[in-house]
C-alpha positions as CSV (number, residue, x, y, z in Angstrom):
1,X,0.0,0.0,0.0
2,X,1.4,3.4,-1.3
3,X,2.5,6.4,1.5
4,X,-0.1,8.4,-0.4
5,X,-3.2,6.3,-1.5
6,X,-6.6,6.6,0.5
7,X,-7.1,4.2,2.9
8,X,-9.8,1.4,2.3
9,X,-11.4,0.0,5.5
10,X,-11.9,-3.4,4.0
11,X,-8.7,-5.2,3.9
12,X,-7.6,-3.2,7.2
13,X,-9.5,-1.4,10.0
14,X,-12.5,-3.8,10.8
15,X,-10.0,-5.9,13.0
16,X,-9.9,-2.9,15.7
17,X,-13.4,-3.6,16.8
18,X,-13.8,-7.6,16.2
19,X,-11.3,-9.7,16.1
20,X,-13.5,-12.9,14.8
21,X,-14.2,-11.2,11.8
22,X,-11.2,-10.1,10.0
23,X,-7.9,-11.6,10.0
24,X,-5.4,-8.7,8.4
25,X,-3.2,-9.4,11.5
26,X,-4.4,-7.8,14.7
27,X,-1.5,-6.7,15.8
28,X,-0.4,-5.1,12.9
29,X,-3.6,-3.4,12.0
30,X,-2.9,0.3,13.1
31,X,0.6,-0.1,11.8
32,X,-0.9,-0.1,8.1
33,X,-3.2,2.2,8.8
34,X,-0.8,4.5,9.5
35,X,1.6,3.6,6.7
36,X,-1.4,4.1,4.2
37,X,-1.3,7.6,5.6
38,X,0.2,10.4,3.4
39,X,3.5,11.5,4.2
40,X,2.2,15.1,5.0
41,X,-1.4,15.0,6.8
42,X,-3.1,18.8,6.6
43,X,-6.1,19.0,8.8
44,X,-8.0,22.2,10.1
45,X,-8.7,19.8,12.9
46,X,-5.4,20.7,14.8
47,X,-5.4,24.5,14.2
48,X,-9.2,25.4,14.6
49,X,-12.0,25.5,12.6
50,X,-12.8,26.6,9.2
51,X,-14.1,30.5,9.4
52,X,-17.0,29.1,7.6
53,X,-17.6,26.3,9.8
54,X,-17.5,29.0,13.1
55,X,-20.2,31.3,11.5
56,X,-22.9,28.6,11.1
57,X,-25.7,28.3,13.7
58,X,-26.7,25.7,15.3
59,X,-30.4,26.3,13.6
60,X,-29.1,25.9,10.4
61,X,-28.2,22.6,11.5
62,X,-31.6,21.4,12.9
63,X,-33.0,18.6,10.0
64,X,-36.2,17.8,9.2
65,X,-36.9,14.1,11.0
66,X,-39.0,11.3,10.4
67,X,-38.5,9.1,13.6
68,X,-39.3,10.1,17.1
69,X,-39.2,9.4,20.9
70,X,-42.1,7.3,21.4
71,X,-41.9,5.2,18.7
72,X,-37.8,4.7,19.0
73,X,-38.9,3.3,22.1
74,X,-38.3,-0.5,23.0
75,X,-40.6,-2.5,24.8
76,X,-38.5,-5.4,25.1
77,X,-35.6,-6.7,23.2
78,X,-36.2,-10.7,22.3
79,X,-34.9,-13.1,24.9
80,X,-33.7,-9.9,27.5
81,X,-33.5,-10.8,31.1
82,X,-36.8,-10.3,33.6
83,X,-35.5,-7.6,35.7
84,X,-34.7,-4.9,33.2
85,X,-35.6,-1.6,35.4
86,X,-34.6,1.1,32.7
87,X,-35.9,2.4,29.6
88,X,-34.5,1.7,26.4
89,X,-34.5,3.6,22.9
90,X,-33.4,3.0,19.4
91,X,-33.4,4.7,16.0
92,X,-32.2,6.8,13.3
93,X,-31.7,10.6,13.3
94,X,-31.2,12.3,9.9
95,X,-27.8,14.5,9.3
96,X,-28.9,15.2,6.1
97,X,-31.4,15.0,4.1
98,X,-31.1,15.7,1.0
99,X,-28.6,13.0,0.4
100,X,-30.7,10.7,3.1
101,X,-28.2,10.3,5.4
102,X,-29.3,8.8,9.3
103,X,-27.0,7.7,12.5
104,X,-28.3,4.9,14.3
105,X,-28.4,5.2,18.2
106,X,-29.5,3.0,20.9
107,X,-30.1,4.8,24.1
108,X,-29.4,2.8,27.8
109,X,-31.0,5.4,30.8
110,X,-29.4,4.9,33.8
111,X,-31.2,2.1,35.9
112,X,-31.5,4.8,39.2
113,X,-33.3,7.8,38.5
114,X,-32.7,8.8,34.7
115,X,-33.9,12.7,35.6
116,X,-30.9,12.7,37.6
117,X,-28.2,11.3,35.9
118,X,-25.5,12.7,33.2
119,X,-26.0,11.8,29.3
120,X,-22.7,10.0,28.2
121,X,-22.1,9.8,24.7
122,X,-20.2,6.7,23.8
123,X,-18.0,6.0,20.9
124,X,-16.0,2.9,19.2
125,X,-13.1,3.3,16.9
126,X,-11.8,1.4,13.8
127,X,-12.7,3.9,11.9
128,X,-15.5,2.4,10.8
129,X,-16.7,-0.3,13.9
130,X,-20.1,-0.4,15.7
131,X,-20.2,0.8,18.8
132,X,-23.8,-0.9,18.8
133,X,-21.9,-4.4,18.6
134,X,-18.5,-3.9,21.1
135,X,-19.3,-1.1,23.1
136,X,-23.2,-2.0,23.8
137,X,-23.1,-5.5,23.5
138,X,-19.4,-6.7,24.8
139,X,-18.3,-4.0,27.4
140,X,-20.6,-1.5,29.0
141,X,-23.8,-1.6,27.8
142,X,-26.7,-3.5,30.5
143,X,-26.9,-6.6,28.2
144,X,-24.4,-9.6,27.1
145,X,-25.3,-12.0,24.5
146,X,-25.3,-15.8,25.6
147,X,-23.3,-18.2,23.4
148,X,-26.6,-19.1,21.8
149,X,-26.4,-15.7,20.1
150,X,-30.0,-15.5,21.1
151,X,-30.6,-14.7,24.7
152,X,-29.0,-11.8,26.8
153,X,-27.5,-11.7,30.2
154,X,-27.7,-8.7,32.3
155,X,-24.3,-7.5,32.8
156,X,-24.0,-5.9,36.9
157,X,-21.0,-3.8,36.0
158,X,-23.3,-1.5,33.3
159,X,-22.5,1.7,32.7
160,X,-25.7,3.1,32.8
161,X,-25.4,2.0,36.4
162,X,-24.5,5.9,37.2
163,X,-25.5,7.6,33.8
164,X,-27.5,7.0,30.8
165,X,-25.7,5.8,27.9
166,X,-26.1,7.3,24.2
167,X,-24.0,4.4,21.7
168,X,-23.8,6.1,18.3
169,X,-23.1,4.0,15.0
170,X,-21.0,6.5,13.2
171,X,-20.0,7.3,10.4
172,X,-22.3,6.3,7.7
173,X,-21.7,2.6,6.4
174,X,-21.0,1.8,10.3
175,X,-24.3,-1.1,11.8
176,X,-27.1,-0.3,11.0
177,X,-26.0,3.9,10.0
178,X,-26.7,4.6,6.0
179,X,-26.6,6.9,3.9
180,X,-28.7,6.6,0.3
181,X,-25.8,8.8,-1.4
182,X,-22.8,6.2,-2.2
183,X,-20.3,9.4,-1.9
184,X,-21.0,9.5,1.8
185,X,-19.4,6.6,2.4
186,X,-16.1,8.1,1.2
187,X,-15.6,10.2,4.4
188,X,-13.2,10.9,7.4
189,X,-12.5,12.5,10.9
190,X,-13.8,16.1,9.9
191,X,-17.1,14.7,8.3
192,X,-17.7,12.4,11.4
193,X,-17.2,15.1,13.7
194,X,-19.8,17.5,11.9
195,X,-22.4,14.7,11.6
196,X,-21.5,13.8,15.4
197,X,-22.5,17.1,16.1
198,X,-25.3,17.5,13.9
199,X,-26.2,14.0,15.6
200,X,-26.4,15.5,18.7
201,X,-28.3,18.4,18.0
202,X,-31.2,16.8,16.2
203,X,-31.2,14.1,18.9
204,X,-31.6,16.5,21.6
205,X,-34.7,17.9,20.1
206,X,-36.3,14.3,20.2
207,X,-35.3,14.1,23.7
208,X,-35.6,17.6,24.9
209,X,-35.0,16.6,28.8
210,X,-31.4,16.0,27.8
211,X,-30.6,19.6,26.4
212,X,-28.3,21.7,29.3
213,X,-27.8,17.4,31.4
214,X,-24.2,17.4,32.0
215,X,-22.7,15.5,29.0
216,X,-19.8,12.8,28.8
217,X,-18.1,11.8,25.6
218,X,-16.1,8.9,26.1
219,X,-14.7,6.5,23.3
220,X,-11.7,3.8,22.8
221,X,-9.2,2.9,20.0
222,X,-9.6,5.5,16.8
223,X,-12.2,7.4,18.8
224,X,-9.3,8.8,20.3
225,X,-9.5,11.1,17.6
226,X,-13.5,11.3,17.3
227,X,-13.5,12.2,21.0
228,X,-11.4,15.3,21.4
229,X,-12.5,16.1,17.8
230,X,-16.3,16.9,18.6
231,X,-15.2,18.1,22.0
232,X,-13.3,20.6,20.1
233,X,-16.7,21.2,18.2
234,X,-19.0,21.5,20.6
235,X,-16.8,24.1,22.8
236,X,-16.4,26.2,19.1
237,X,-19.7,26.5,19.3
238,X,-20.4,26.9,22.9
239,X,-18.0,30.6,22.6
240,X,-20.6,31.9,19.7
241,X,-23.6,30.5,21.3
242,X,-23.5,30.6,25.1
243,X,-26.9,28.9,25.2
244,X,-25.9,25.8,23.1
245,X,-28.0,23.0,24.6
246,X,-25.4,20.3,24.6
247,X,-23.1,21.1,28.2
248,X,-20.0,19.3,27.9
249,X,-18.5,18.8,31.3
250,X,-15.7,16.4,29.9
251,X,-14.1,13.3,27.5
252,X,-12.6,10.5,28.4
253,X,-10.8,7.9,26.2
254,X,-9.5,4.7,26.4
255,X,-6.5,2.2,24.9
256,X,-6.3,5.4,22.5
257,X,-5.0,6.4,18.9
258,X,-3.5,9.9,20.3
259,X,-0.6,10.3,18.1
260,X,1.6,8.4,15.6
261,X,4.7,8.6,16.8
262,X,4.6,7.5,20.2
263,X,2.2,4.6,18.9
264,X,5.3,3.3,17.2
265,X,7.6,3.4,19.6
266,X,5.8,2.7,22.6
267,X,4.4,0.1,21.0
268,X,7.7,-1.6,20.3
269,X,8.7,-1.0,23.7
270,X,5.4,-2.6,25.2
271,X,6.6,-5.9,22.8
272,X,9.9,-6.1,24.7
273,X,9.1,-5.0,28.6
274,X,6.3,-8.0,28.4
275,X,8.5,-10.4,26.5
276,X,7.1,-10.6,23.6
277,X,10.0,-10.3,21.2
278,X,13.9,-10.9,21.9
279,X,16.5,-8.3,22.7
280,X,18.0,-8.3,19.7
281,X,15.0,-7.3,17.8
282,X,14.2,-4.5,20.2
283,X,17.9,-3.3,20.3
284,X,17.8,-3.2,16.4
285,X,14.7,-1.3,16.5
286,X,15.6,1.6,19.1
287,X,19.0,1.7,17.1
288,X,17.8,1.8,13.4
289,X,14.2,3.8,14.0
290,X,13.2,7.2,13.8
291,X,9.5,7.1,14.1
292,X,9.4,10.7,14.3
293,X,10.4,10.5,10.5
294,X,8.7,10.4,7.4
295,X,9.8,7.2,5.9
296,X,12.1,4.4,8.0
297,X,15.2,2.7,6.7
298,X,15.3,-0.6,5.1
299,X,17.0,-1.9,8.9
300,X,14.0,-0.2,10.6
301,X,11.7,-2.4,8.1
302,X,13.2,-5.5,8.5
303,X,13.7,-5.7,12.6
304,X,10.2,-4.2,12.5
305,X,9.3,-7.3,10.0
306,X,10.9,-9.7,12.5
307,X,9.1,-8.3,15.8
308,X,5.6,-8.8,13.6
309,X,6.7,-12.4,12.9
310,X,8.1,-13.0,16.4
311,X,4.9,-12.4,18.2
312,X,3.0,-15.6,17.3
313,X,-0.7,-16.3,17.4
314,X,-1.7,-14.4,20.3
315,X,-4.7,-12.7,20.4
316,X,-3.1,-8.6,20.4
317,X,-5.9,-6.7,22.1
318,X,-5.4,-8.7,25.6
319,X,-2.0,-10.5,25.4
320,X,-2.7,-13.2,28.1
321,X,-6.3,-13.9,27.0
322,X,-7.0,-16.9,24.9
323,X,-8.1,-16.6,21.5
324,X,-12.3,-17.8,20.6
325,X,-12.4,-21.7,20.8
326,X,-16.4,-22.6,20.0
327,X,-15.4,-26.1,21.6
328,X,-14.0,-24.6,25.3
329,X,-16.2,-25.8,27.5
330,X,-15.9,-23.2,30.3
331,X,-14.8,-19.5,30.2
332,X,-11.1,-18.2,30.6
333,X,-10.2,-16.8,34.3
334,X,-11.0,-13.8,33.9
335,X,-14.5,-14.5,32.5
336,X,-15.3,-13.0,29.5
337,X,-15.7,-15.4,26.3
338,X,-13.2,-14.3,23.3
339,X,-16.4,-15.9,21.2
340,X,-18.4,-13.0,22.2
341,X,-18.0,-11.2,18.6
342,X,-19.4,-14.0,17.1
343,X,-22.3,-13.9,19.4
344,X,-23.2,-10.6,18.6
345,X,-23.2,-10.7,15.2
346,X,-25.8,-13.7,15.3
347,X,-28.1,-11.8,17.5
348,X,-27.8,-8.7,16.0
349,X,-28.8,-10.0,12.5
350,X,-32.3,-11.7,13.9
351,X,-35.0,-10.0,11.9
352,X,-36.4,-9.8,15.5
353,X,-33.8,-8.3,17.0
354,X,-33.6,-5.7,14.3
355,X,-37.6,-5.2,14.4
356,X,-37.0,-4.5,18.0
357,X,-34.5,-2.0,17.4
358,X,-36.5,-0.3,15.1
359,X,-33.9,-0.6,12.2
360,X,-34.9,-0.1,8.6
361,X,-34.6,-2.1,5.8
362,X,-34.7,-5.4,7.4
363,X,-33.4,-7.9,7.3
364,X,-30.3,-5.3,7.2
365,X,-26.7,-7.2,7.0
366,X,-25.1,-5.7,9.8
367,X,-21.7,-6.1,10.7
368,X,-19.3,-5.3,13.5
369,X,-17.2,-2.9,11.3
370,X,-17.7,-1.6,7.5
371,X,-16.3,-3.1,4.4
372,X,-17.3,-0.4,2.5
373,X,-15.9,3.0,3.8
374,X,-13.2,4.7,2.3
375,X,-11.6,7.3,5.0
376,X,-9.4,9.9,3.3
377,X,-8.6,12.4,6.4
378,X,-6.8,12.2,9.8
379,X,-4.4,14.1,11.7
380,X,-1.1,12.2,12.6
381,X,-1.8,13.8,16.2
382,X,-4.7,14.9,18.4
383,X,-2.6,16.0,21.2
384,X,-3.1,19.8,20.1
385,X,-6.6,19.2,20.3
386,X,-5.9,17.8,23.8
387,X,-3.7,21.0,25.1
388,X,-6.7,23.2,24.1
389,X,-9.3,20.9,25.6
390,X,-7.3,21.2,29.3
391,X,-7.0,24.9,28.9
392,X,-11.2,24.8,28.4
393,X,-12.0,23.7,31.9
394,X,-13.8,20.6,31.3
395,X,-12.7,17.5,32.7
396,X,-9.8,15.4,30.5
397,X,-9.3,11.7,31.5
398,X,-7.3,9.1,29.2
399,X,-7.1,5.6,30.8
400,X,-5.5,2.4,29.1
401,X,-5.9,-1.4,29.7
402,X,-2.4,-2.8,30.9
403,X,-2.3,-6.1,28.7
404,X,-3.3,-4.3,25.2
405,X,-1.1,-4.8,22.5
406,X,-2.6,-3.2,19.9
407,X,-2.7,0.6,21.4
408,X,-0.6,-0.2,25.2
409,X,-0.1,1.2,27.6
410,X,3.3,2.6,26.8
411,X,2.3,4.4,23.9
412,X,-0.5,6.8,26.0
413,X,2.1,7.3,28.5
414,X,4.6,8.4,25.5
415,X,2.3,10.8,24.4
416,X,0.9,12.3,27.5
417,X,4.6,12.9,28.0
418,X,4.6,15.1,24.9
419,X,2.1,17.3,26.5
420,X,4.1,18.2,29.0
421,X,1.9,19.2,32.0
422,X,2.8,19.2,35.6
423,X,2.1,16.5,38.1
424,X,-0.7,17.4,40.7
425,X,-1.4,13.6,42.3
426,X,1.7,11.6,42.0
427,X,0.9,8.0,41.0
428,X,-0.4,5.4,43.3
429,X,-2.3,2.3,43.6
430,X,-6.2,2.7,43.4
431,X,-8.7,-0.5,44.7
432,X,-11.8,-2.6,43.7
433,X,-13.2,-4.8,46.2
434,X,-10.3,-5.0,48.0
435,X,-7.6,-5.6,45.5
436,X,-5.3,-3.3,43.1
437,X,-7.5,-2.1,40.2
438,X,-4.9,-0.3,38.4
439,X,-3.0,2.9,39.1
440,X,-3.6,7.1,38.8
441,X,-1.6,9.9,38.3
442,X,-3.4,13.5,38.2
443,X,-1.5,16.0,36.4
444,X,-2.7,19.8,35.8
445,X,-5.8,19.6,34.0
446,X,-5.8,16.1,33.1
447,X,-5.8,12.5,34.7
448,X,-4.3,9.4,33.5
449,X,-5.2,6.1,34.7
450,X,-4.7,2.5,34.0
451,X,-6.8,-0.7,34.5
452,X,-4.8,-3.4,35.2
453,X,-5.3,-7.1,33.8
454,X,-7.7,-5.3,31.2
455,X,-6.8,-5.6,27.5
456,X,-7.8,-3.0,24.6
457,X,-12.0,-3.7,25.5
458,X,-10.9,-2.1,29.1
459,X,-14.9,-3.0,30.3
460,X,-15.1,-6.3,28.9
461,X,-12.0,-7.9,30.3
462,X,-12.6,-6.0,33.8
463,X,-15.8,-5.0,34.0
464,X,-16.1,-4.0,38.1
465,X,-12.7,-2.1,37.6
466,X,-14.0,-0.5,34.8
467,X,-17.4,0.7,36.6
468,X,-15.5,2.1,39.2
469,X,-13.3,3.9,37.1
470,X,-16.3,5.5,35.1
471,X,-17.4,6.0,38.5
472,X,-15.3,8.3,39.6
473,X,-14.6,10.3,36.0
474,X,-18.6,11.4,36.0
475,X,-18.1,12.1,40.1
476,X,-15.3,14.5,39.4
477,X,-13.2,12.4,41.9
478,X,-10.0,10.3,41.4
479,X,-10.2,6.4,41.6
480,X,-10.4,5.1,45.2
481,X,-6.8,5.1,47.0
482,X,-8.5,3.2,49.9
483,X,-9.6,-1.0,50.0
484,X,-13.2,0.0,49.8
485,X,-15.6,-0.4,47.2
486,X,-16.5,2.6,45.3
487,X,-18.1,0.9,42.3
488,X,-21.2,2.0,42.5
């Protein structure tokens, strides 16, 4: 694949969402992404906004809509548990209309007094995966799918435990999202932003109680450029319209895409402090690359060729979890079942399910990430966007799974470094039920905070961890530095 050709999702992104469905090499699938990147990325994303963009309204971007609140509500979805005590919603909203193009959402309110609670917009990478399929249905949303791929489980450690959870399918092409203009589906980081926003706005006239609720966005993997990037939008807005109904407190993201160059070397380094490749292959690499650079040597290539071989058949989003074995006949230690994708996918393309979710066109062909996007903008950094977002006041959290391989841990601690902020709460140990459940430092402005045992899907592999860590990010408070149990 050429420096400068467009990226096509096909052959390479889908694996950053589902790992049962596309085998371009897990481990490797960021790497090409970013070698398919042009050797000079221009973006308006990292110095502003268009002047054009700045003088629009949000009026102007209000759309005409077809769907609304009471009949995006669900009754039931097929085969859920009994003791469901929240209300859930599902459907499209229209970003535009004139080429008929609609972002599917499914809404989870908070099981304890919805009226209450923050609205927490939730995003999954790729670019181009559902955050329908991994983030609803495999890490925080209130419902697991049973290996039947039929019937749900409730899962305890829900996010919508302490807020109610917005999952958006975004952009276009992504589950169940469409657009009727084929054009649309060539797109990229500033188009998913605007219709992000536009998203937003339309959806909060359907569900008016929501306009001026403190709002969340949180998002892992290539929404660590989504993320900060509506963030950025939303408070561009906010400084020409003081009355804009969406109030963003804060963002969050996890197991990140932040920047390019400390992805590459920290994720080298990650490789060789867990003993995944030899010392000579690491030695060759800090010796021979300079991932700051525009192009690497032929010696880079080849120790970087080596490390890719070296690492074996391990599954590269959680390094000590074992890879989906339909024949196991009882769950890993830690609990969650690496067939999980597949269940999804089954129950998620049940005419039923999809009749309960209010989808159109069924039976629709979902899928856990697009085969049919072409993205063809992206920043090699967000970290501007970052140092502008802690100078804003709202509240700027990045946390990482420890046993990720794909974006580790090393390679958010690499780039936070590049910010270059001062430390307000050295590092130290925080606790879930009585036990380590990861670690926290607090610098000016922004807090960083691990998950430990947790791989790239932080809520699936450690869900109570995770809950408390959410926890305390809508609380305003740092993780718990006690033994007690602050998960709820």
């Amino acid at each position: 694949m050429k420096a400068n050709s467009v990226l096509t999702l096909s052959l390479i992104l889908c694996c950053l969402s589902a790992q049962q469905y596309c085998y371009a090499g897990e481990a490797d699938v960021l790497r090409e992404f970013l070698k398919a990147r042009p050797a000079k990325t221009t973006s308006i994303i990292n110095h502003g906004l268009a002047a054009s963009e700045k003088q629009r309204s949000v009026s102007e971007l209000i759309v005409p809509q077809a769907g609304s609140k009471e009949n995006d509500k669900i009754s039931a979805l097929p085969e859920q548990p009994s003791a469901v005590r929240f209300n859930q919603y599902a459907g499209y909203v229209t970003v535009d209309a004139n080429a008929g193009r609609a972002l599917f959402y499914y809404l989870a309110e908070s099981s304890g007094d919805p009226s209450t609670k923050p609205l927490v917009l939730w995003l999954n990478g790729g670019p181009g995966c559902s955050s329908l399929g991994a983030g609803a249905m495999t890490e925080l949303g209130p419902f697991r799918v049973n290996n039947d791929g039929k019937t749900l489980w409730l899962n305890q450690f829900a996010w919508n435990n302490v807020a109610n959870i917005l999952f958006l399918e975004s952009p276009a092409g992504v589950g169940f999202s469409y657009s009727n203009t084929s054009s649309d589906y060539t797109t990229g980081d500033e188009k998913t932003r605007k219709d992000s926003f536009t998203f937003l706005l339309n959806w909060m006239e359907r569900f008016p109680e929501y306009k001026h609720r403190d709002f969340y966005i949180v998002g892992e993997s290539y929404a660590g450029h989504y993320v900060p990037q509506l963030a950025q939008l939303v408070l561009s807005h906010r400084k020409t319209e003081p009355n804009l109904v969406i109030n963003l407190q804060g963002i969050a993201t996890g197991n990140a895409l932040l920047d390019d160059e400390t992805m590459r070397r920290g994720s080298y380094d990650f490789y060789w402090t867990h003993a995944l490749i030899s010392d000579e292959v690491h030695d060759g690499i800090v010796k021979n690359c300079n991932f700051s650079a525009e192009t690497t040597s032929e010696a880079c290539d080849e120790y970087i060729k080596q490390a890719g071989s070296s690492l074996g058949n391990i599954y590269g989003y959680d390094i000590y979890a074992p890879l989906c074995n339909p024949n196991a006949t009882s769950l890993p230690v830690c609990g969650f079942d690496p067939c999980s994708d597949n269940y999804v996918n089954s129950y998620l393309n049940s005419a039923e399910v999809q009749k309960a979710l209010n989808v159109r066109g069924i039976p629709y062909s979902w899928a856990p990430c697009s085969t049919d996007l072409t993205w063809q903008d992206w920043p090699p950094t967000v970290l501007p966007i970052f140092q502008g977002l802690m100078k804003s006041g709202i509240r700027v959290w990045i946390y990482s799974g420890d046993t990720d391989n794909v974006l580790a841990v090393t390679t958010t601690r690499y780039a936070i470094k590049k910010i270059k902020t001062a430390v307000k709460t050295p590092w130290y140990p925080w606790y879930f039920q009585g036990e380590v459940g990861g670690y926290a430092v607090e610098y000016e402005n922004l807090t960083f905070v691990t998950v430990r045992g947790a791989g790239h899907f932080v809520p699936s592999y450690q869900p109570g961890r995770a809950l408390t860590m959410f926890s305390s990010f809508i609380n305003g408070t740092l993780p718990p530095s006690s033994y007690i149990n602050h998960h709820s």
